[in-house]
N, C-alpha and C positions, 0 to 999 in steps of 0.2 A: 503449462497452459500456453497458446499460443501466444507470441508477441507480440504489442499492438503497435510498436515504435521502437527504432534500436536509439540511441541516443549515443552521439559522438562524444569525443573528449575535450569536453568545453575547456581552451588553456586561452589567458590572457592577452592581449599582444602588449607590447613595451608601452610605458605610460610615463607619467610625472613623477610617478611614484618608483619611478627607475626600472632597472632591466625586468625581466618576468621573473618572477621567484622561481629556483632551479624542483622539480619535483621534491617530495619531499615521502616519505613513509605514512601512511594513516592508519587507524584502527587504534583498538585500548593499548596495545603495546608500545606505538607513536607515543601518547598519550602521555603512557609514565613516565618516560626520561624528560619530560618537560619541565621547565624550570613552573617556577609556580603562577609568575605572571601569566609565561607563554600558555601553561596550562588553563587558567584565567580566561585569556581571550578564544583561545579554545571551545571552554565550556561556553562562550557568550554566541560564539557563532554558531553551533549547533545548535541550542537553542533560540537561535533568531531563524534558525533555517525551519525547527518545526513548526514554527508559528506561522513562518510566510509560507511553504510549504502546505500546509493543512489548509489554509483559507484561499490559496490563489494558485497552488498546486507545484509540481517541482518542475515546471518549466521558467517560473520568476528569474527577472536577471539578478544575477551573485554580488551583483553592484548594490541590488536593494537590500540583499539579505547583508553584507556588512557594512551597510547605514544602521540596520534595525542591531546589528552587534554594536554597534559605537566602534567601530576598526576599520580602518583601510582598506581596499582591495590588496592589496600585497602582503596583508596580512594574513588576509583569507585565503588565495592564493598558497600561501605559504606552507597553511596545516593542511588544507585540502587541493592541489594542483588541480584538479576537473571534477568538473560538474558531478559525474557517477561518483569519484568519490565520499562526496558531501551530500549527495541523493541516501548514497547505503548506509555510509555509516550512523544518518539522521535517524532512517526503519530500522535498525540492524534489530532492534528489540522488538519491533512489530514482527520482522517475520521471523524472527525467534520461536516466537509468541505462538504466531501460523504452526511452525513446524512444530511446537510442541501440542499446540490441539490436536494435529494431523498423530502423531503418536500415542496420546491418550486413544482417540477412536480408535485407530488399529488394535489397543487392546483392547476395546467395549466387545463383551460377548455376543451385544446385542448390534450387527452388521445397522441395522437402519437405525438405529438411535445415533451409533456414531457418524455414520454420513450425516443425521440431520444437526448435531452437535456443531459439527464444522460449518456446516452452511450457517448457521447461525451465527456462530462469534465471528465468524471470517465477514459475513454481511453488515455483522455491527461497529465491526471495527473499520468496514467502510464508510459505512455513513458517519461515523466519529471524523475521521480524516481524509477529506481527500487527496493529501498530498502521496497517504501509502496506498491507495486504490492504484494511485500512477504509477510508484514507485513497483507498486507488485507487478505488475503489469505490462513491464518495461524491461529490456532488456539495455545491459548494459554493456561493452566489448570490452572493457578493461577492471571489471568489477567480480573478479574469482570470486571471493564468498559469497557473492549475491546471485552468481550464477549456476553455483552449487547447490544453493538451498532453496532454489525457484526447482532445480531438477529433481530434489529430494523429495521438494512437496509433489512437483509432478506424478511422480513413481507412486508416493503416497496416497495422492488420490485416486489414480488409477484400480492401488489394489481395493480398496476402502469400495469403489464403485463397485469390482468385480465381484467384492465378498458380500454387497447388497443385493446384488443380481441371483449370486447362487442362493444365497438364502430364500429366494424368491420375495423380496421386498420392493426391491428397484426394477422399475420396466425395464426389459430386457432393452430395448432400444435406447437407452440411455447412454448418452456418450461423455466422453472428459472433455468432449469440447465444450457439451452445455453446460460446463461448470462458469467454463468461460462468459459465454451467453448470460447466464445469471450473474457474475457480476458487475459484466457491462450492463446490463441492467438496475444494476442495484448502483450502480455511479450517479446513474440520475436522477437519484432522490437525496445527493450530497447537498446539492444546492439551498435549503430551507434552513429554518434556525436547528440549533441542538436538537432538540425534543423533537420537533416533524419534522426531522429527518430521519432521527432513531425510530420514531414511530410509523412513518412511509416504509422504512426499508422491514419492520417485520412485519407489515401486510404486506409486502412484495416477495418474503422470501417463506410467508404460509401458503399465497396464492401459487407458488413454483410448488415446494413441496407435494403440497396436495393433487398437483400437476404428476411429481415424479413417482409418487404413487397409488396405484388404479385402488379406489374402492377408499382412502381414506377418507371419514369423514368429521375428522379433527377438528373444532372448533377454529376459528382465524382469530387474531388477535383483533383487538379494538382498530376500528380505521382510525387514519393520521388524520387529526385537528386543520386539515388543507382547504382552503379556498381557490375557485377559479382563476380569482384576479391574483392569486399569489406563485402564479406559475412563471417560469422567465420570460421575460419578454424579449424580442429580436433587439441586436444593436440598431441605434438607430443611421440609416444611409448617410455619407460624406455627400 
């Protein structure tokens, strides 16, 4: 899917907290040789990063997210040296997740069930998170795994399109860019509590379907519980 943003290698500059920590190894296998504390503050950071991550998205400064750890910058630093690393490693399980939906559909006999399969938990698992809306979405230049399995699912989708097309289910004009289109789409219906948001994103992603093919006339789900006034408002002017 095309990239909406490359994101540099966010690395520290020298602080109080002494020189910058020298890089360091990340992923599960970092992981194990860690002593128990180390592995400890480890687990706290990752999950201080899903949480700030999901609510305020993966651009937050690294400063907030090891306050919300209880640790140091040089701490954080230390298991994760930049930004992409502590981005990926945070989703590694969401787009796990992705690429193994993207694998069941490819064997679904049935080409349009499993195209519609993915759009669906792939859309719900945006409105769940926004932090992996962005993270998917995002390219990273020093994040191998993350950029292997953004290509994987690419490929995946592609054929997954092709094989709805021939079956004659998917408009022929159907492109993998509008896969794209549909989930920047479906980003902005993150913004609402839990529930209308899960329920915004699948009347946004029956309203595409139904769109993606001619002649369905599939019930829509229940509309999202939304009000007017609960739409975002613009920041206010300095």
């Amino acid at each position: 899917m095309p990239a909406q943003r490359s994101h540099k290698a966010d690395r520290p500059a020298d602080s109080a907290d002494g020189p910058r920590p020298v890089a360091t190894a990340t992923g599960p296998r970092a992981a194990a040789g860690l002593r128990a504390d180390a592995r400890h503050n480890r687990d706290r950071i990752l999950e201080a990063a899903r949480q700030a991550f999901t609510t305020q998205g993966i651009d937050v400064p690294l400063t907030a997210v090891a306050r919300r750890a209880g640790v140091g910058a040089a701490t954080l630093y230390r298991h994760f040296p930049t930004r992409a690393s502590l981005v990926t490693e945070t989703f590694a399980e969401q787009l796990d997740t992705c690429v193994a939906v993207l694998d069941e559909a490819l064997e679904d006999p049935d080409p349009w069930r499993g195209f519609r399969t993915v759009v669906e938990k792939v859309c719900s698992m945006q409105a769940a998170d926004r932090g992996f809306t962005e993270a998917f979405l995002s390219r990273f230049p020093d994040a191998l795994d993350h950029d292997r399995a953004r290509a994987r699912a690419e490929d995946g989708l592609a054929l997954l399109i092709r094989r709805a097309q021939d079956a004659g289910q998917l408009r022929a004009d159907f492109d993998l860019s509008d896969m794209t289109l549909l989930f920047l789409a479906n980003c902005g219906v993150g913004g609402g509590s839990g529930q209308a948001a899960q329920a915004a994103s699948r009347r946004l992603v029956g309203f595409f379907l139904q769109s993606f093919r001619a002649g369905n006339t599939e019930p829509l789900p229940p509309p999202a519980p939304l009000e007017l006034d609960q739409l975002p408002q613009p920041p206010p002017r300095r």
